[in-house]
N, C-alpha and C positions, 0 to 999 in steps of 0.2 A: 563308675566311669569318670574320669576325669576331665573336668569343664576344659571347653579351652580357650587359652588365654585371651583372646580376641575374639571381637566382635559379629555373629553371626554374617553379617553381610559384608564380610572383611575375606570368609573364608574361601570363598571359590575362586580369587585373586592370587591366583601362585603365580610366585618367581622363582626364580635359585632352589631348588632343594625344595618346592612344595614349600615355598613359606608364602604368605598375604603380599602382596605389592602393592605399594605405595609408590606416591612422589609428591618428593617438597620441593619447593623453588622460594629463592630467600637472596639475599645481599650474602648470608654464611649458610646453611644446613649440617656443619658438620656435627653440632651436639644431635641433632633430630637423628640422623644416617645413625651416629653410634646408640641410641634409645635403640632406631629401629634392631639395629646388630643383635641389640643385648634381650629385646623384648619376643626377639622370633618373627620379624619382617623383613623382607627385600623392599628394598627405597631406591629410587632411580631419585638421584642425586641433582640439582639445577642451582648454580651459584657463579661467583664471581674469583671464588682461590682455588677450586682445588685441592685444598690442602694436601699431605700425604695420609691424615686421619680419615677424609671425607671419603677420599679414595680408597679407602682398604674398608674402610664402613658398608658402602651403600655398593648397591651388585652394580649400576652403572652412573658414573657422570658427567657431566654436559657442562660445557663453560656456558655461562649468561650473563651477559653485563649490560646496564643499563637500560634494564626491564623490558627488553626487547618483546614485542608484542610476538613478533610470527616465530621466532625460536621457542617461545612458552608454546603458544598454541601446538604449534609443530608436536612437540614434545609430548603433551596432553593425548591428542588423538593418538599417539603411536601409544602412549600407557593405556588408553583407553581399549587402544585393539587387542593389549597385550592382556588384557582381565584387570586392570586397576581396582581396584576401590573408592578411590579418590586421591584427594591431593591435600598438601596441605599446607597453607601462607605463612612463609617464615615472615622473617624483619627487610625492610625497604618498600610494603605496600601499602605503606601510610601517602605515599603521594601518588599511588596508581589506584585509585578505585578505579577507573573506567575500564581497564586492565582485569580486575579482579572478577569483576562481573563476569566481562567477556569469558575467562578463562574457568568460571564456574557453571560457563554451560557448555563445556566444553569436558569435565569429567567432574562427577562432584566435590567441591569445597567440602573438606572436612572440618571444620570449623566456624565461627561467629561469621552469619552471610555478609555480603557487600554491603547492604544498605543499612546495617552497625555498625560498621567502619567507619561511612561519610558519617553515622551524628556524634560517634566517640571522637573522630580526629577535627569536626568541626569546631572552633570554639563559638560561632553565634546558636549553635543547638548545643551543645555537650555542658557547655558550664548554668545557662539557664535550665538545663534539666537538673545542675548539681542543686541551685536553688528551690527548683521544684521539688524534689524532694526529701531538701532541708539539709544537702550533706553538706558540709563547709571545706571551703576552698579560696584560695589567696586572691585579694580583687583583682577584677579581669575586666581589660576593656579590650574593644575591637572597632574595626571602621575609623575610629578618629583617636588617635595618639592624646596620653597625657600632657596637659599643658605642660606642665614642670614635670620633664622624663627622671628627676634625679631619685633611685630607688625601686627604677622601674625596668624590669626585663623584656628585652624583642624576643617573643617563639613565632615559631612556625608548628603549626597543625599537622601539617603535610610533610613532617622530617620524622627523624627519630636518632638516638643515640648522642642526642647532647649537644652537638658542635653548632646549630642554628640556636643554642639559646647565649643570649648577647649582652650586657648592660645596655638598657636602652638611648643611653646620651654616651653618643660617639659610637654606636652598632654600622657596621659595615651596610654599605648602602646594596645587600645585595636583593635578590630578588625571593618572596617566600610567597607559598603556593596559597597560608592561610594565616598570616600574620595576626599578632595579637598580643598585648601587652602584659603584663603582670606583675604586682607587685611583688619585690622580692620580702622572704618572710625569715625569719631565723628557725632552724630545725636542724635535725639528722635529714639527707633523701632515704628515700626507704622504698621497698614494696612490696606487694603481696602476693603470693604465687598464688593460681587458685585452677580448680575444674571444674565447671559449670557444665549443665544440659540445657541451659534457654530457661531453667526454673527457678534452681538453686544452685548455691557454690557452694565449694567445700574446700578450705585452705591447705593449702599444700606446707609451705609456711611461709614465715616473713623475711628477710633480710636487708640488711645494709649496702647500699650503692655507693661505690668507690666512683667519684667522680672528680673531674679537672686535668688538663694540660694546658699544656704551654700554649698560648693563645688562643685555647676556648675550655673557659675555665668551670664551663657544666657541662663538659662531654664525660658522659660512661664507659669507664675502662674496667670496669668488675665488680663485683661484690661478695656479701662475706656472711655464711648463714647455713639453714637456718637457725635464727637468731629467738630464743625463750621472750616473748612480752610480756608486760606487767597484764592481767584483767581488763584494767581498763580500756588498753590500746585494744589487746583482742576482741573487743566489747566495740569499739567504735571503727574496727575493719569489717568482723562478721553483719554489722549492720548497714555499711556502705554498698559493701557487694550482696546483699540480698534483696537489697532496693533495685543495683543493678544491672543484676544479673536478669530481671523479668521486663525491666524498661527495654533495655536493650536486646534481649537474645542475645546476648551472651554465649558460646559452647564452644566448648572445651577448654583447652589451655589458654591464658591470658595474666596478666599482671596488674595491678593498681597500685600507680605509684603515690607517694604521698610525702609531706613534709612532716616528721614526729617534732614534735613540742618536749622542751624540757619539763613542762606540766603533764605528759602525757596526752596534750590533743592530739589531733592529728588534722591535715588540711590539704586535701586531693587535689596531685598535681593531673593526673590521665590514666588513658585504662589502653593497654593493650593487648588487644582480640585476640593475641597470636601467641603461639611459644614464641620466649625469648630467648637471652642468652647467658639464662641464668639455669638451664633444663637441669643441668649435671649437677646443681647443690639439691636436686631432689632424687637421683635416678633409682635410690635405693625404694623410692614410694611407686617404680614401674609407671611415668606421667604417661607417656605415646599410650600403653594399653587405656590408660585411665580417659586419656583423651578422643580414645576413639568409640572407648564405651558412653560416655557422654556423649558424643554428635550422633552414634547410632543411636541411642535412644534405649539401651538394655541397661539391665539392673549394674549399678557399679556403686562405687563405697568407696572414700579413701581411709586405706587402711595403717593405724597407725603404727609406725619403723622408730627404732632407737635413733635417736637425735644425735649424728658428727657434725660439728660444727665445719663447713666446705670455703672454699674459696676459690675464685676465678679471677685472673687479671690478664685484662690485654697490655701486651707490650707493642709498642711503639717505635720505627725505626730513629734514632737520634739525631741521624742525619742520612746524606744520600751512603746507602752500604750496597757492596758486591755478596751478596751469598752464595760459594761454589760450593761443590759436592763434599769438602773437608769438614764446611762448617754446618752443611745440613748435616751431615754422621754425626757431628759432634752435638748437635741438638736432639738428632732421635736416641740419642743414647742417655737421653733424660727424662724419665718416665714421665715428669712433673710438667713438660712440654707439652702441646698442641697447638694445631692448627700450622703446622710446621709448613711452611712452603717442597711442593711433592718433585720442584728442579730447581737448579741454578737461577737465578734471576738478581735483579737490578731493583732496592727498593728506595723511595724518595722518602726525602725526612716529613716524618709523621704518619707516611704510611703502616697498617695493622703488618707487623711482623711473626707474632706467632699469640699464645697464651698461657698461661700460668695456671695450674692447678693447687691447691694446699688444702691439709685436713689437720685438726686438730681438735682438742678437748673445747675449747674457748676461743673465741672471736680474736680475741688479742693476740691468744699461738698461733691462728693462722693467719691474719694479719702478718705479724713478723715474721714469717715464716714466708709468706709473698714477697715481699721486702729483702729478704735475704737472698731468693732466687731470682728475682728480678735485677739485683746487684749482678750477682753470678756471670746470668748472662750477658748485661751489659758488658762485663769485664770479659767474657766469652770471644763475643762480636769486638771487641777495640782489639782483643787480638788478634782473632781473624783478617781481620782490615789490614792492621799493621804487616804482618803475613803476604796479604795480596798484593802489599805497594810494593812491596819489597821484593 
């Protein structure tokens, strides 16, 4: 008889076609929706774009913007009546614990519970636990600002994806939920994909973070992997995340970022509890099943797949652009596209416009190979524009 793919207490959750149901809610879900597609789940879908991906992915979805408490809820007990399973925390609930809670008694959290998030996103708990258990990390202070800010980074705890971290002399006087300084360090950014049960982790693998734009010059716009480590590095990730993965409870999908040393150290920047937005450089290792065998608690294994070197970049609108039904055809007609907006709309400069997929033998071919489509479309979209004015 043949096992099946998912998790014993996954299976009396049908949606569509007798398949398990799910729901994620996230600032994006559409990499999670297309796992779900590919791995034999129904996903009711909870975000902020729409895209045309997420929509053809998941059996239904729900616009949500800005974490609205009674939309989520809502949402939840209708999956719950529907036979869910559970649910599972994309990216943007690093500044909603109190949110997170609420909504995992409301159908169960699949994934690292709420009160791992507040010591992981904390820095007066998260980086004292780094010390506690001796893992090295770039100095950190908190509550009172370096005397002399020159070399020193403003984050926030409570963001994620880059654009809240600042040079700390002359950072924007804005407001952050869990502010906290740091020295900046010289390195590659980097991080770890991994799938944890609350015991052990098991690396999915590593990669390279494509970071910086135009006036926030550590925001994440993609990455490129995974990427072959030297021993040592391997040596000093597998030993971060084993420490942990049991401190914290840790499960399922999550990341560890870090700054790699041209020495081969390595010096941990955060961990995040959640799938990220780097799901699709691993889809070939099946993560959604892996991750849900992990938080259930049944025998799982990462098994190891032939190494493509992947790539994901987010594109960026240039400036304010019109996108009509001309120029969406002309972008679904590029396989290497996603996250493609699903109607006509009006985007403001810097807003996320679509994303960039690429494969290759080596880092470097897809690298250039990003770079080259990313051109493309830019030159794409000036047309298009020109086109509309006209």
């Amino acid at each position: 008889m043949t096992p099946s793919p998912w998790p014993a207490s996954c299976v009396p959750a049908e949606g569509p076609a007798g398949r398990p149901l799910l729901l994620a809610a996230g600032v994006s879900v559409r990499q999670l929706a297309q796992a779900a597609a590919r791995e034999g789940f129904s996903l009711v879908a909870l975000d902020a774009f729409g895209d045309a991906d997420t929509r053809a992915a998941a059996c239904r979805w729900q616009r949500w913007r800005d974490f609205d408490a009674a939309t989520l809820l809502a949402a939840l007990d209708e999956a719950a009546r529907a036979g869910a399973c559970g649910w599972i925390a994309a990216s943007g609930f690093e500044a909603h614990p109190d949110l997170l809670e609420a909504a995992a008694q409301r159908l169960p959290l699949l994934g690292t519970p709420p009160a791992a998030w507040r010591r992981l996103r904390d820095p007066r708990r998260f980086f004292p636990l780094l010390d506690a258990l001796g893992l090295p990390h770039p100095p950190t202070r908190w509550g009172e600002a370096p005397t002399d800010l020159q070399g020193w980074l403003l984050k926030d705890g409570g963001a994620c994806g880059g654009r809240h971290v600042q040079p700390a002399r002359g950072a924007a006087a804005t407001r952050r939920a869990l502010p906290y300084w740091q020295r900046r360090m010289a390195g590659t950014p980097m991080a770890a994909a991994f799938v944890a049960d609350g015991r052990r982790a098991r690396l999915l693998g590593v990669h390279e973070q494509l970071v910086g734009l135009a006036q926030a010059p550590f925001a994440w716009r993609g990455a490129v992997g995974p990427l072959t480590m030297p021993p040592k590095v391997s040596t000093h990730i597998d030993t971060a995340l084993q420490q942990l993965v049991p401190a914290c409870g840790l499960r399922g999908l999550g990341s560890l970022d870090f700054l790699l040393g041209a020495d081969g150290t390595i010096a941990l920047l955060e961990v995040n509890p959640r799938p990220g937005g780097t799901l699709q450089l691993y889809a070939a290792q099946s993560p959604l099943g892996l991750h849900l065998r992990a938080c259930s608690g049944v025998p799982w294994a990462v098994q190891p797949v032939p190494q493509v070197v992947c790539g994901v970049e987010t594109v960026f609108a240039p400036r304010t652009l019109h996108l009509g039904p001309h120029a969406l055809r002309r972008l679904a007609r590029r396989p290497w596209v996603h996250d493609r907006p699903g109607q006509a709309c009006s985007l403001q400069a810097m807003e996320p416009l679509c994303s960039l997929n690429a494969q290759g033998a080596t880092a470097a071919e897809v690298r250039a190979q990003l770079q080259r489509r990313h051109a493309e479309l830019l030159e794409l979209l000036e047309a298009e524009s020109h086109e509309h004015m006209e």
